[in-house]
N, CA, C and O atoms as a GROMACS GRO file, in nm:
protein
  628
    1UNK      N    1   8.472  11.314  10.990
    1UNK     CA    2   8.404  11.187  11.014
    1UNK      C    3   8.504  11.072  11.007
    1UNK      O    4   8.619  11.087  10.965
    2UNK      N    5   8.459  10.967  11.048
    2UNK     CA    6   8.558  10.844  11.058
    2UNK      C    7   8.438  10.713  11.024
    2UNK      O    8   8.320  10.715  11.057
    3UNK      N    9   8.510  10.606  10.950
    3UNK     CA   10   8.442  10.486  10.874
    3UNK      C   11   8.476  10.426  10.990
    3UNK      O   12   8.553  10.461  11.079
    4UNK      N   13   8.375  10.285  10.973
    4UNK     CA   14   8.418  10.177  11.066
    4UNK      C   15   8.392  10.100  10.955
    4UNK      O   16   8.299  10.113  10.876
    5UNK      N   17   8.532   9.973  10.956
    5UNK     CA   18   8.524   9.866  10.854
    5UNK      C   19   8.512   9.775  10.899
    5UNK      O   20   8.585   9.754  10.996
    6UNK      N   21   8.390   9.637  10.846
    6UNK     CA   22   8.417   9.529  10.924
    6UNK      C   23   8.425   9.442  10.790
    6UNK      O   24   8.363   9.452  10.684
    7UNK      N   25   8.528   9.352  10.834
    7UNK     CA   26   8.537   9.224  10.699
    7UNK      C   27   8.435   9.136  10.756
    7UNK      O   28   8.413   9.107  10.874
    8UNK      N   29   8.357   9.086  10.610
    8UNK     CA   30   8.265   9.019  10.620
    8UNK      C   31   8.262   8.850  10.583
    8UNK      O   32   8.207   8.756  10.639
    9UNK      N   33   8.385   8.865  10.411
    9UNK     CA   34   8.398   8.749  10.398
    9UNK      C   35   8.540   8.712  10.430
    9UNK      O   36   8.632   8.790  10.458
   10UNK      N   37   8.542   8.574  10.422
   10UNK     CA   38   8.638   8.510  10.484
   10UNK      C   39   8.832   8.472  10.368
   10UNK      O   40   8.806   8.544  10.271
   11UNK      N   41   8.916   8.437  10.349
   11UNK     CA   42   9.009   8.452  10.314
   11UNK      C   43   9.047   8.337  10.190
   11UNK      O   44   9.155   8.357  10.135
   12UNK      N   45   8.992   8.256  10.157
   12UNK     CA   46   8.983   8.137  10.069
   12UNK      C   47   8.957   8.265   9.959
   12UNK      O   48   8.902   8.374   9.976
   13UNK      N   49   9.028   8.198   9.827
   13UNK     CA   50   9.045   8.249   9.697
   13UNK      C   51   9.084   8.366   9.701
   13UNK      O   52   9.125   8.386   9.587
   14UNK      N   53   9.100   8.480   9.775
   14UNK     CA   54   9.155   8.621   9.774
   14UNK      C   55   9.280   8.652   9.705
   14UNK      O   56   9.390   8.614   9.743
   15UNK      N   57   9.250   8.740   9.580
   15UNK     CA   58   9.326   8.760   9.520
   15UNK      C   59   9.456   8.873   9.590
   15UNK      O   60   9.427   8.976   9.651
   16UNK      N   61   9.587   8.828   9.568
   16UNK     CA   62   9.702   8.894   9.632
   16UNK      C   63   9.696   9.034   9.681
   16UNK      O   64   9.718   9.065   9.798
   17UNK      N   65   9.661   9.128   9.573
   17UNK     CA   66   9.663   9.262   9.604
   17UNK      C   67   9.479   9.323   9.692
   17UNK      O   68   9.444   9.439   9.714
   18UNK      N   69   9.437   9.254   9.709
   18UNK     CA   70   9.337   9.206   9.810
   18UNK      C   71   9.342   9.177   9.933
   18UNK      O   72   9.281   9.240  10.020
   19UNK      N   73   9.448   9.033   9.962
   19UNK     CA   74   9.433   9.035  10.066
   19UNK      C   75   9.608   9.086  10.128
   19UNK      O   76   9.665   9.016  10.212
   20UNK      N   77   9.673   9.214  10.071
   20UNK     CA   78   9.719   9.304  10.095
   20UNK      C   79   9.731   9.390  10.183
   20UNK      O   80   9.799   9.425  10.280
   21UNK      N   81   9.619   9.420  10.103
   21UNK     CA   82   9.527   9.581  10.191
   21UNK      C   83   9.473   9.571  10.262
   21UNK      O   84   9.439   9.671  10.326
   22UNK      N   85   9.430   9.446  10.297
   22UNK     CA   86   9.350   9.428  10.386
   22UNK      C   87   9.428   9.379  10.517
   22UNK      O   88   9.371   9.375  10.626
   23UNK      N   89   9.545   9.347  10.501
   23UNK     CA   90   9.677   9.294  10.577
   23UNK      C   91   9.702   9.464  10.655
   23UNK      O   92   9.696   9.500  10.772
   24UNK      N   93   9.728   9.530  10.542
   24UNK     CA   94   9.760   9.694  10.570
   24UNK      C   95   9.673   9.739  10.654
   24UNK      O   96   9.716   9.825  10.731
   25UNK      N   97   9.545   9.704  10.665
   25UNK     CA   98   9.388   9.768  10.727
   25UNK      C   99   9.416   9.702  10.887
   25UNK      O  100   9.406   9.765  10.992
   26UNK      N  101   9.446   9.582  10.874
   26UNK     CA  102   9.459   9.490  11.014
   26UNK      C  103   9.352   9.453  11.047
   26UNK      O  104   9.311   9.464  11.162
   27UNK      N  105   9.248   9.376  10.904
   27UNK     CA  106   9.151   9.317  10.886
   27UNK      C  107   9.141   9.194  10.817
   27UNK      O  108   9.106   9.171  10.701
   28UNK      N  109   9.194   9.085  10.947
   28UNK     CA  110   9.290   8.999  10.916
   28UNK      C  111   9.161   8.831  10.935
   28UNK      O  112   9.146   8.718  10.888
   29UNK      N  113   9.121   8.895  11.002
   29UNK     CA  114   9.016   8.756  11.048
   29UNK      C  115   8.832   8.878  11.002
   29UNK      O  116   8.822   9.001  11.003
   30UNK      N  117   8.726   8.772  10.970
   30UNK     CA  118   8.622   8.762  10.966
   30UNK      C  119   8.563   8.874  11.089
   30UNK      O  120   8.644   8.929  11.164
   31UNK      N  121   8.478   8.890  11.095
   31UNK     CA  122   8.408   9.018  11.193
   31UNK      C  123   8.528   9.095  11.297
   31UNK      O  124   8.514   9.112  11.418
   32UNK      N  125   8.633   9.129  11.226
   32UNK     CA  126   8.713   9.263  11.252
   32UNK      C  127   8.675   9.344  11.210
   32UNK      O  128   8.630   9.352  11.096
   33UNK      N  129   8.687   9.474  11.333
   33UNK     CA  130   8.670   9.625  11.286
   33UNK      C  131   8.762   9.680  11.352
   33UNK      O  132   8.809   9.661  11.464
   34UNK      N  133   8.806   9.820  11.190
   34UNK     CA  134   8.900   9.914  11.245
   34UNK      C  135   8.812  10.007  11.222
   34UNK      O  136   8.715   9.988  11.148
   35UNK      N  137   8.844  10.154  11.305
   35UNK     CA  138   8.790  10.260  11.264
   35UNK      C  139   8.937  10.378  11.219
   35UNK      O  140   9.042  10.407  11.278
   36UNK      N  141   8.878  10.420  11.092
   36UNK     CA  142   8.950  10.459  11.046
   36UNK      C  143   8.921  10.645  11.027
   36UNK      O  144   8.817  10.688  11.077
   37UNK      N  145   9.020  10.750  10.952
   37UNK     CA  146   8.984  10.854  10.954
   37UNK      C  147   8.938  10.878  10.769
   37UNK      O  148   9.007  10.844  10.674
   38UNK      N  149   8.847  10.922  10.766
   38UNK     CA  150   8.777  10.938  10.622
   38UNK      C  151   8.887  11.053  10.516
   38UNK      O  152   8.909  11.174  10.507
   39UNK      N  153   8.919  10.960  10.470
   39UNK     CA  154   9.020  11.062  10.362
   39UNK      C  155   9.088  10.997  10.230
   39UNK      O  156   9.102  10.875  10.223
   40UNK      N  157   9.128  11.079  10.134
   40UNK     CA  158   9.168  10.988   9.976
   40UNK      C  159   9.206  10.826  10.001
   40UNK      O  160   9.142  10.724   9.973
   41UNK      N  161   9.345  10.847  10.068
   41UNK     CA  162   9.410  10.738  10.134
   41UNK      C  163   9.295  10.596  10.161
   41UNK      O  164   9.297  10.492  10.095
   42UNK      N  165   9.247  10.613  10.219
   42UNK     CA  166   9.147  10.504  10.295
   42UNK      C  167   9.105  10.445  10.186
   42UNK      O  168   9.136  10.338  10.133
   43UNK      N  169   9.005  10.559  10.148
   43UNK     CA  170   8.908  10.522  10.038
   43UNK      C  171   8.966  10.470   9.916
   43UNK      O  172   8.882  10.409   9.848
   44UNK      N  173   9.065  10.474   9.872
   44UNK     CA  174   9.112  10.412   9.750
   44UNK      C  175   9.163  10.279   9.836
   44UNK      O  176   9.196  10.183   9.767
   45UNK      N  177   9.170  10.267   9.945
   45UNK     CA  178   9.179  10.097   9.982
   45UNK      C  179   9.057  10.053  10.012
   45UNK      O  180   9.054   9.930  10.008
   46UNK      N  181   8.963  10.097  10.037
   46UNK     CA  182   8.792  10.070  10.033
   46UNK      C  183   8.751  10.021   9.897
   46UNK      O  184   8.658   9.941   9.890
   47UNK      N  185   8.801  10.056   9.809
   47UNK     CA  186   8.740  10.073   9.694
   47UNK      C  187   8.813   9.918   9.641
   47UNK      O  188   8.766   9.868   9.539
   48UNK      N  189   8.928   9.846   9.714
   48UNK     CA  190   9.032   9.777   9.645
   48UNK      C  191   8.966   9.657   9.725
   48UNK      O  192   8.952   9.547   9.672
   49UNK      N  193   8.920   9.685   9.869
   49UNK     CA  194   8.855   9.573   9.959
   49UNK      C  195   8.707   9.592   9.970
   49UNK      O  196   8.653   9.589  10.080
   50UNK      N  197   8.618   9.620   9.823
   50UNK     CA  198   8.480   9.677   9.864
   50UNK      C  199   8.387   9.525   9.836
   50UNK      O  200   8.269   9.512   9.868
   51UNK      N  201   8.478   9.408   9.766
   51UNK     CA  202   8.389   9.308   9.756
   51UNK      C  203   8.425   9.194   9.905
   51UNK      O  204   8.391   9.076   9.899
   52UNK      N  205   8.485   9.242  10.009
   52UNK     CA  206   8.523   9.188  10.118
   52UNK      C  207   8.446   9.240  10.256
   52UNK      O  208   8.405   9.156  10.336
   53UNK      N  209   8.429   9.391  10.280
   53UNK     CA  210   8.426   9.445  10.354
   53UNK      C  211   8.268   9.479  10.395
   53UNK      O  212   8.173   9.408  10.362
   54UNK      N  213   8.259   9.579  10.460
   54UNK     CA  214   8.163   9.684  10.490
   54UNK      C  215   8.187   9.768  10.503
   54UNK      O  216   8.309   9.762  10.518
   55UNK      N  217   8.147   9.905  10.516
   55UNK     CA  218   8.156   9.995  10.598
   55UNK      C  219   8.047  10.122  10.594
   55UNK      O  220   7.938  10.118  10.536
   56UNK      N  221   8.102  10.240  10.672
   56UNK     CA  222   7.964  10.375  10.666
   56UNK      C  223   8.066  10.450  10.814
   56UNK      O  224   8.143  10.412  10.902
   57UNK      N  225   8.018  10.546  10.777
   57UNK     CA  226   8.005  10.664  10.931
   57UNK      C  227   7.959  10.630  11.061
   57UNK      O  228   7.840  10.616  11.089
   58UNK      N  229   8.076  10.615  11.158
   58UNK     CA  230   8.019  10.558  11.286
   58UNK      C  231   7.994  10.712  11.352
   58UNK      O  232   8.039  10.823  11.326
   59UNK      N  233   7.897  10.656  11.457
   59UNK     CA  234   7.840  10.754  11.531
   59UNK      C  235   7.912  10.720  11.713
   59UNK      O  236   7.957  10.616  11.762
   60UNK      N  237   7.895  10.849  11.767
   60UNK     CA  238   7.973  10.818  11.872
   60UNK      C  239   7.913  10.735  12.013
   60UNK      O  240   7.974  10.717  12.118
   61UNK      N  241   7.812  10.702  11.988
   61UNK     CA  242   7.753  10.618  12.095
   61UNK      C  243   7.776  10.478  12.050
   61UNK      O  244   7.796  10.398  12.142
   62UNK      N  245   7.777  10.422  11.903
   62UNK     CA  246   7.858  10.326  11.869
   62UNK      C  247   7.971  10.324  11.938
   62UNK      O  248   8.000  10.260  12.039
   63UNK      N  249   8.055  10.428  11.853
   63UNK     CA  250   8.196  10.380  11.930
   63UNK      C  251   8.229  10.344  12.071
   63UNK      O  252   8.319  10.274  12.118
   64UNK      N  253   8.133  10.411  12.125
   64UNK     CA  254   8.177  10.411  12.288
   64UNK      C  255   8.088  10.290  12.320
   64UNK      O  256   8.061  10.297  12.440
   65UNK      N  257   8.022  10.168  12.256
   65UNK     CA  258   8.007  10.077  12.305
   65UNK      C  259   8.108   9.979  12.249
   65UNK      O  260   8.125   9.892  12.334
   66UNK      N  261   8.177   9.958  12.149
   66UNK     CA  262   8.289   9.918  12.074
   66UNK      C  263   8.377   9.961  12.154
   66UNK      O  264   8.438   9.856  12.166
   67UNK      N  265   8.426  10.025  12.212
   67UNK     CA  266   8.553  10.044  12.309
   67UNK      C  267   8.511   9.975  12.407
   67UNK      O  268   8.575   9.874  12.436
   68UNK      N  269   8.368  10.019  12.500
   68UNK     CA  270   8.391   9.961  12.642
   68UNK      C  271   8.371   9.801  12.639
   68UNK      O  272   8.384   9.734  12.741
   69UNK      N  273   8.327   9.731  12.478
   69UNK     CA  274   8.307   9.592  12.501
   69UNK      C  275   8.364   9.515  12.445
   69UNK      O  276   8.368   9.395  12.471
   70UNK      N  277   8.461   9.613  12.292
   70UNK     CA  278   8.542   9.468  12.255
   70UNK      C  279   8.703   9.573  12.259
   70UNK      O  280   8.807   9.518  12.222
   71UNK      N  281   8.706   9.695  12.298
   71UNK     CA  282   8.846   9.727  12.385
   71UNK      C  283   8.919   9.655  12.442
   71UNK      O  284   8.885   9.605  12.549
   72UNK      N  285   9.057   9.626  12.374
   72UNK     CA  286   9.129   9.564  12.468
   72UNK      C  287   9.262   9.634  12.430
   72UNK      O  288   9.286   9.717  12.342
   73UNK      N  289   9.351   9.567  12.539
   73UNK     CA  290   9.508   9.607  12.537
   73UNK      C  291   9.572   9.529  12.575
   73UNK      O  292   9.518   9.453  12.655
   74UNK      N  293   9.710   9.506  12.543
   74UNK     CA  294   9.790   9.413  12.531
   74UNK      C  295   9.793   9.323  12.643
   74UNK      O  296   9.788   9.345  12.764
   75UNK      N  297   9.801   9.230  12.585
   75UNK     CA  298   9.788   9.089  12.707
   75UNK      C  299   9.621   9.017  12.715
   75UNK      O  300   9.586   8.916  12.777
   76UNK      N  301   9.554   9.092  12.646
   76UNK     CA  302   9.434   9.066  12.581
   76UNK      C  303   9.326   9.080  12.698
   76UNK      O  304   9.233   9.001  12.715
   77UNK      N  305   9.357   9.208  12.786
   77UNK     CA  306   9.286   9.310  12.858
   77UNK      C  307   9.199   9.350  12.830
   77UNK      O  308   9.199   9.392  12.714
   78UNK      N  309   9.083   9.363  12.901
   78UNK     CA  310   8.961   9.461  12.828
   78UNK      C  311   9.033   9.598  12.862
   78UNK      O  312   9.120   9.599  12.948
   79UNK      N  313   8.991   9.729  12.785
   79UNK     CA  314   9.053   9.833  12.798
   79UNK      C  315   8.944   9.922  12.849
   79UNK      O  316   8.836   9.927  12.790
   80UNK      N  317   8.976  10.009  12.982
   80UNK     CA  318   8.927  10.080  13.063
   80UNK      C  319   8.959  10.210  13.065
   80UNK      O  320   9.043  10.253  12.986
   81UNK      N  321   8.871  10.319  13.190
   81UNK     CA  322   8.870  10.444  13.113
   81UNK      C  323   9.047  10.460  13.221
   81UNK      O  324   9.120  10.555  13.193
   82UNK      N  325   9.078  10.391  13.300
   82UNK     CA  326   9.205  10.407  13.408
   82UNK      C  327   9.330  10.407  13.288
   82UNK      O  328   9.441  10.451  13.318
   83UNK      N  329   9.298  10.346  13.129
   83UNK     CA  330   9.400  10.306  13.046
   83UNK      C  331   9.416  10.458  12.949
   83UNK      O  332   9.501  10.488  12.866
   84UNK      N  333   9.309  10.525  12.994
   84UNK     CA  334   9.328  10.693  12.974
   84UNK      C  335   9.435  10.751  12.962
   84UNK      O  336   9.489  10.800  12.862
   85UNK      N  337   9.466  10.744  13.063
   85UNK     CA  338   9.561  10.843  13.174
   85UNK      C  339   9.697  10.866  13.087
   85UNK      O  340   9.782  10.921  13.157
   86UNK      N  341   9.738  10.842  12.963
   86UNK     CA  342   9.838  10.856  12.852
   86UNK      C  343   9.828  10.937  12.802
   86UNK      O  344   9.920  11.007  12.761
   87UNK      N  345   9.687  10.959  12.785
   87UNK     CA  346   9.606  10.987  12.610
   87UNK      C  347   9.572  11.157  12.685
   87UNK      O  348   9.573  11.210  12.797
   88UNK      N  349   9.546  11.192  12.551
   88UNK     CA  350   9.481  11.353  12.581
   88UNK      C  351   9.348  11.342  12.622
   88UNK      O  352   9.287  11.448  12.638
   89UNK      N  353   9.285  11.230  12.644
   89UNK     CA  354   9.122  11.222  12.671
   89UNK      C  355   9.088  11.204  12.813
   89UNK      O  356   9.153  11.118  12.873
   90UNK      N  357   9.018  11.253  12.863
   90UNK     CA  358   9.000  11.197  12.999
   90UNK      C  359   8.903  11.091  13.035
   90UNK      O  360   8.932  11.005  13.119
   91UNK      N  361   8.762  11.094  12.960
   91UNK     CA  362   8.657  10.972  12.962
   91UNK      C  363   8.687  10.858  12.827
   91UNK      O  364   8.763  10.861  12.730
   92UNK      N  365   8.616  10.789  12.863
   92UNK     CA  366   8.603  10.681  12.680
   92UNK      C  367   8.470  10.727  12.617
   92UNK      O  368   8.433  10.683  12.508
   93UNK      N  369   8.392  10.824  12.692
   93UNK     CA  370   8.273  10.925  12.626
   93UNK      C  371   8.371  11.009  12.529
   93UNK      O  372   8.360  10.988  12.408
   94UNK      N  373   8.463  11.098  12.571
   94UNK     CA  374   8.514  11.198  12.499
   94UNK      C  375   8.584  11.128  12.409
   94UNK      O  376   8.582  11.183  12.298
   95UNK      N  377   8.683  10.970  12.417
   95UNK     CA  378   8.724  10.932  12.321
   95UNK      C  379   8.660  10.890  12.210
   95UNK      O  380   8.694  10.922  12.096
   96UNK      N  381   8.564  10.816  12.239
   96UNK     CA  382   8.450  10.801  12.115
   96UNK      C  383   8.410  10.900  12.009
   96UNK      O  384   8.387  10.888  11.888
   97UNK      N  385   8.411  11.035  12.117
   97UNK     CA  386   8.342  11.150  12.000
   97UNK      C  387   8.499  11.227  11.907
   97UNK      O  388   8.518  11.299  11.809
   98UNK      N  389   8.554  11.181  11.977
   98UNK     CA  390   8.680  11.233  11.926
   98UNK      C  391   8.684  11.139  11.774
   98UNK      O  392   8.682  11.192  11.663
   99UNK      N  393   8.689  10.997  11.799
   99UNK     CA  394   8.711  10.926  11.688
   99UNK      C  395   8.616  10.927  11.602
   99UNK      O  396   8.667  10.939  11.490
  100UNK      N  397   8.465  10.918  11.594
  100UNK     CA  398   8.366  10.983  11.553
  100UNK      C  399   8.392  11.025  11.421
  100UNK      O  400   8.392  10.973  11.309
  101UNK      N  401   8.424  11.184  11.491
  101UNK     CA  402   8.464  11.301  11.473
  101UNK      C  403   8.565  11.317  11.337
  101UNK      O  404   8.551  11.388  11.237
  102UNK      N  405   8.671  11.222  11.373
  102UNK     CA  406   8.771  11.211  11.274
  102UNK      C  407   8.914  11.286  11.354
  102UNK      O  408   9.029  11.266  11.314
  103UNK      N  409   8.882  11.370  11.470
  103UNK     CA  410   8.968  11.449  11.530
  103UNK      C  411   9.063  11.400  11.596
  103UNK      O  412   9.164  11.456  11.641
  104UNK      N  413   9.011  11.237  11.603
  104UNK     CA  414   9.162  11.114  11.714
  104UNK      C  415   9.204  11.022  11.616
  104UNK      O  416   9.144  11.009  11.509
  105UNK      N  417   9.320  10.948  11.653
  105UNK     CA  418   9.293  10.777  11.586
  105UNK      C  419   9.333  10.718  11.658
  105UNK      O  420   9.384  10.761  11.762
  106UNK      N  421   9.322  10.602  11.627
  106UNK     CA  422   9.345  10.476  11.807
  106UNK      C  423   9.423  10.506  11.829
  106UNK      O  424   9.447  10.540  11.945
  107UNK      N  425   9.522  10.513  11.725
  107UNK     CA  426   9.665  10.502  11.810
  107UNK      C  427   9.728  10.634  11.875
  107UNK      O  428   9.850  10.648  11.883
  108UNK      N  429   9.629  10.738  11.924
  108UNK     CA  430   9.643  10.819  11.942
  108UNK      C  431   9.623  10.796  12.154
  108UNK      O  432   9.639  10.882  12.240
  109UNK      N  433   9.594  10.687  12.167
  109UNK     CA  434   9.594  10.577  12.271
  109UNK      C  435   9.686  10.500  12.276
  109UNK      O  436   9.686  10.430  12.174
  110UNK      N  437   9.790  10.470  12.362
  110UNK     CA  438   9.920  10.396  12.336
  110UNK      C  439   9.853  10.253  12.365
  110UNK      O  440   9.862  10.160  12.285
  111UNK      N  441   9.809  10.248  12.443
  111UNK     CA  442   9.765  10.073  12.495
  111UNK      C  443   9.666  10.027  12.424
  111UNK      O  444   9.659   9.907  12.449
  112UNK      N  445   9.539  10.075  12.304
  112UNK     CA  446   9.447  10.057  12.256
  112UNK      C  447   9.509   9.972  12.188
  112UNK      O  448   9.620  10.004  12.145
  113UNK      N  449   9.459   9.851  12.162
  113UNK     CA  450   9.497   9.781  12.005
  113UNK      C  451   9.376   9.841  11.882
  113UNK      O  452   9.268   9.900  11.888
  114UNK      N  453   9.454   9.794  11.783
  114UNK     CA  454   9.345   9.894  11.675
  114UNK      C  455   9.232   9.808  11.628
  114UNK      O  456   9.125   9.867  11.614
  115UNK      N  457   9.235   9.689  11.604
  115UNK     CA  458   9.180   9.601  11.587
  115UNK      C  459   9.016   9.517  11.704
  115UNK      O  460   9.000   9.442  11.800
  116UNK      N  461   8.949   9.586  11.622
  116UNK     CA  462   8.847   9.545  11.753
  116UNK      C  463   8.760   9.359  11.675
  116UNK      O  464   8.706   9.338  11.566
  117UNK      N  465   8.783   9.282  11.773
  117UNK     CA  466   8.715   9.141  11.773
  117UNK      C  467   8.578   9.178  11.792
  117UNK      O  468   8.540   9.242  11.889
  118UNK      N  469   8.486   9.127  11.677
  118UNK     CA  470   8.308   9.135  11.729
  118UNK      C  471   8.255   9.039  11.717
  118UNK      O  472   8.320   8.967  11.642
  119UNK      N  473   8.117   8.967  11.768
  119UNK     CA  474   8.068   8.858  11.756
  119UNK      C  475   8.031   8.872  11.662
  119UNK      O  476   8.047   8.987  11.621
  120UNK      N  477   7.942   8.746  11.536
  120UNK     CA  478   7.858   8.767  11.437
  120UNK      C  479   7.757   8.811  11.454
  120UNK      O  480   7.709   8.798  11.566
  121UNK      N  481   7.685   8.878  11.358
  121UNK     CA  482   7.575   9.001  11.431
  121UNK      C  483   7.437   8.877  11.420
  121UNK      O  484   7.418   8.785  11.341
  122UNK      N  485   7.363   8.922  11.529
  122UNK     CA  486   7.247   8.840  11.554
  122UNK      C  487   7.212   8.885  11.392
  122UNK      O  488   7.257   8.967  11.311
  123UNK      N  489   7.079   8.755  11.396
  123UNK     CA  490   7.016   8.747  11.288
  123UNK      C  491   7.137   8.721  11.148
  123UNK      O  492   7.084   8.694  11.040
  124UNK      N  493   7.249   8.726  11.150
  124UNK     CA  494   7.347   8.710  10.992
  124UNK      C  495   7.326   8.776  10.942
  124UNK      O  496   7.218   8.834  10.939
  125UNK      N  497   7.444   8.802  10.863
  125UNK     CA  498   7.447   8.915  10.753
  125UNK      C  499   7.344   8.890  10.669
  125UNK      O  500   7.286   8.782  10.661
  126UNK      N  501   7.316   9.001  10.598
  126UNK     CA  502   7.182   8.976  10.478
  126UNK      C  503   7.242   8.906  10.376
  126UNK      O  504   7.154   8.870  10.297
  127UNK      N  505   7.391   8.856  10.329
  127UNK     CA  506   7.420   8.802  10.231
  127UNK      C  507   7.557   8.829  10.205
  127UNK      O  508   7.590   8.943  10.172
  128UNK      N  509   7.626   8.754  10.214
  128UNK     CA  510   7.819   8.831  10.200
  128UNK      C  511   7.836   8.775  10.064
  128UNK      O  512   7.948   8.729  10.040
  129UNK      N  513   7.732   8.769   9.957
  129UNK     CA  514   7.803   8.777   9.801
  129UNK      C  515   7.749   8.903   9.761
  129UNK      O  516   7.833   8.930   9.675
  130UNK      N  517   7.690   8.975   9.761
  130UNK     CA  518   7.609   9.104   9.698
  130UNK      C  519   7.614   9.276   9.795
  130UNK      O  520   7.600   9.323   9.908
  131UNK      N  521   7.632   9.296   9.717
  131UNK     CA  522   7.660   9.444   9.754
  131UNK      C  523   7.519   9.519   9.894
  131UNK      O  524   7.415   9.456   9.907
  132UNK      N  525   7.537   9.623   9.964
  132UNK     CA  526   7.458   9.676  10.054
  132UNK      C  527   7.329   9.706   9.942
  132UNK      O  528   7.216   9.658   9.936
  133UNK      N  529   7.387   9.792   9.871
  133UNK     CA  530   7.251   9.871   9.775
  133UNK      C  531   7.122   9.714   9.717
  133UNK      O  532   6.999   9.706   9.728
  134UNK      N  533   7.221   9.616   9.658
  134UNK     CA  534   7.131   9.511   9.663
  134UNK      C  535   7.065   9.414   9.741
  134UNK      O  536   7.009   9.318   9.689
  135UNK      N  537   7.068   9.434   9.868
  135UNK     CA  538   7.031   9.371   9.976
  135UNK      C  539   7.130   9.307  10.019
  135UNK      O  540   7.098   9.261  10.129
  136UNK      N  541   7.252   9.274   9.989
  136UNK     CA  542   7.368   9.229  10.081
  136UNK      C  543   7.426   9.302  10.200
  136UNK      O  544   7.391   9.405  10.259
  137UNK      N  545   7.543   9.202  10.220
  137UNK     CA  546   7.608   9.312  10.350
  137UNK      C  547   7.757   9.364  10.278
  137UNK      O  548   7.837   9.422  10.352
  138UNK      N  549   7.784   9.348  10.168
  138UNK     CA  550   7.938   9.433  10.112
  138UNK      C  551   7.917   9.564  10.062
  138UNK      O  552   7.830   9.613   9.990
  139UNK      N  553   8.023   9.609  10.121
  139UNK     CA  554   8.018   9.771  10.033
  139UNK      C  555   7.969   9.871  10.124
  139UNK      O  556   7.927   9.824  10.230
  140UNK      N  557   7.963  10.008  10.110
  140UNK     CA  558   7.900  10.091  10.142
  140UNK      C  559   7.776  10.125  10.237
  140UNK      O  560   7.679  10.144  10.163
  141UNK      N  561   7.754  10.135  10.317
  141UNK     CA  562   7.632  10.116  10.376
  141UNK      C  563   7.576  10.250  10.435
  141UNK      O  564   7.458  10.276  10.456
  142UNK      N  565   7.699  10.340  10.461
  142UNK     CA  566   7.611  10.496  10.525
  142UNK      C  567   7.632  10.446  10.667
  142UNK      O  568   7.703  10.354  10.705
  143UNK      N  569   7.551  10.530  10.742
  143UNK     CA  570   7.479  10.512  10.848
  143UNK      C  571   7.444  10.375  10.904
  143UNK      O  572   7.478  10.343  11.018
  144UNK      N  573   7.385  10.305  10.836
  144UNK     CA  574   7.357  10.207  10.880
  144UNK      C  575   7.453  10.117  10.942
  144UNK      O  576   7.411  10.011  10.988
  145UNK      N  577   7.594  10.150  10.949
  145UNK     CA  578   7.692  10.037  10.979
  145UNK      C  579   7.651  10.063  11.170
  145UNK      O  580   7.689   9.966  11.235
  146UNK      N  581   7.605  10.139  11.228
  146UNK     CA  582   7.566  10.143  11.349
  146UNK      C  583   7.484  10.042  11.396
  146UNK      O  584   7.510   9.981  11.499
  147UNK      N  585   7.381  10.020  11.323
  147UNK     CA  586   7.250   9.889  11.311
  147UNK      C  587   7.402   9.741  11.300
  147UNK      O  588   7.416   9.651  11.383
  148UNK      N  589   7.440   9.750  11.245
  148UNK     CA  590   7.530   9.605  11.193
  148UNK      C  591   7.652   9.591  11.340
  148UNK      O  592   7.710   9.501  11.401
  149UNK      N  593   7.644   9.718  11.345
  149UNK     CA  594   7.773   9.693  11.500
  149UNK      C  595   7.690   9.663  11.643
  149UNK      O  596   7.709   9.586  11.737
  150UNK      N  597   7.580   9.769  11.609
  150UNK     CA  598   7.576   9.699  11.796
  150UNK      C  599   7.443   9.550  11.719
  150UNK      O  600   7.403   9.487  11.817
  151UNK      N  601   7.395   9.508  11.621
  151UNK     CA  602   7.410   9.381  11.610
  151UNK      C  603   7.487   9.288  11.647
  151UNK      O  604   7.448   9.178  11.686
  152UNK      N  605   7.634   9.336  11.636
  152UNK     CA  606   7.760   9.224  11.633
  152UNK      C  607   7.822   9.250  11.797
  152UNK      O  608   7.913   9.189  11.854
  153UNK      N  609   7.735   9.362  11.849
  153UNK     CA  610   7.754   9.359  12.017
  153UNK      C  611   7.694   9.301  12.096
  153UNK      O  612   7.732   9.276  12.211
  154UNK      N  613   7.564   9.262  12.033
  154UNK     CA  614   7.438   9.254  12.117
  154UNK      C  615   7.383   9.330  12.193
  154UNK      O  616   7.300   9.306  12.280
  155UNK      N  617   7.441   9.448  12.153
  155UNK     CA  618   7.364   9.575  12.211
  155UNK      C  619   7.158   9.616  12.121
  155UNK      O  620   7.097   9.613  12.014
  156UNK      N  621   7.150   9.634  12.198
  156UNK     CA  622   6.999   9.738  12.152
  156UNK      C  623   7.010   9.804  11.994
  156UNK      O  624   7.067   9.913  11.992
  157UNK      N  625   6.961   9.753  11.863
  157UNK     CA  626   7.020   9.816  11.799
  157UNK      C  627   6.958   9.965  11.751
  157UNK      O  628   7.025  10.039  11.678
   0.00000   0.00000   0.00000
């Protein structure tokens, strides 16, 4: 499986080894998402950016609307399935399930930037001081980070 992280709050008062990792993540501005591969590594920087962030298990019809709408590549390109033709994938269907999956990572795409730009999700976050479990939007969320992304697409959620 693979997380998708989106920073929620913004960079005022962030303590050093904070906004670090989050430098390391390339979750540098407010409604950025990386998708990442689920493993020790990550998660002990999840755990270091959990009063900043979001995250949960993306699903692959997410991803593949996150590629075809806030995909881009250098020169600040939207990124297409013609930007393939590098990669071991042949559709941005199969790349999605790949990343999903945990079985790709962006940069397993030479032209992908890793860093995906999203709008703020209709309706606002439920609250960027309090955790998911308490009705906020920080921390942990499961599944649900699918509902919060194609929110922040304006896709159907």
């Amino acid at each position: 499986m693979s997380w998708a992280v989106v920073r929620v709050r913004g960079q005022i008062n962030v303590k050093p080894k904070i906004k670090e990792t989050m430098r390391l993540m390339r979750l540098n501005r407010v409604n950025h998402c990386v998708i990442i591969p689920e493993n020790d590594t990550y998660q002990g920087m999840l755990n270091i950016i959990k009063d900043y962030v979001t995250w949960g298990e993306v699903d692959p019809e997410t991803t593949q609307i996150v590629l075809e709408s806030s995909g881009k590549k250098s020169g600040r390109e939207n990124f297409t399935k013609a930007d393939l033709k590098d990669s071991p994938f042949k559709t941005i269907k199969a790349l999605s399930k790949g990343l999903s999956e945990g079985k790709a990572t962006v940069s397993d795409v030479p032209c992908l930037k890793p860093v995906f730009r999203l709008h703020p999700p209709r309706k606002g976050y439920e609250g960027i001081k309090r955790s998911f479990k308490e009705g906020g939007a920080l921390g942990y969320r499961g599944g649900n980070i699918n509902q919060l992304i194609r929110r922040m697409q304006y896709a159907e959620a």
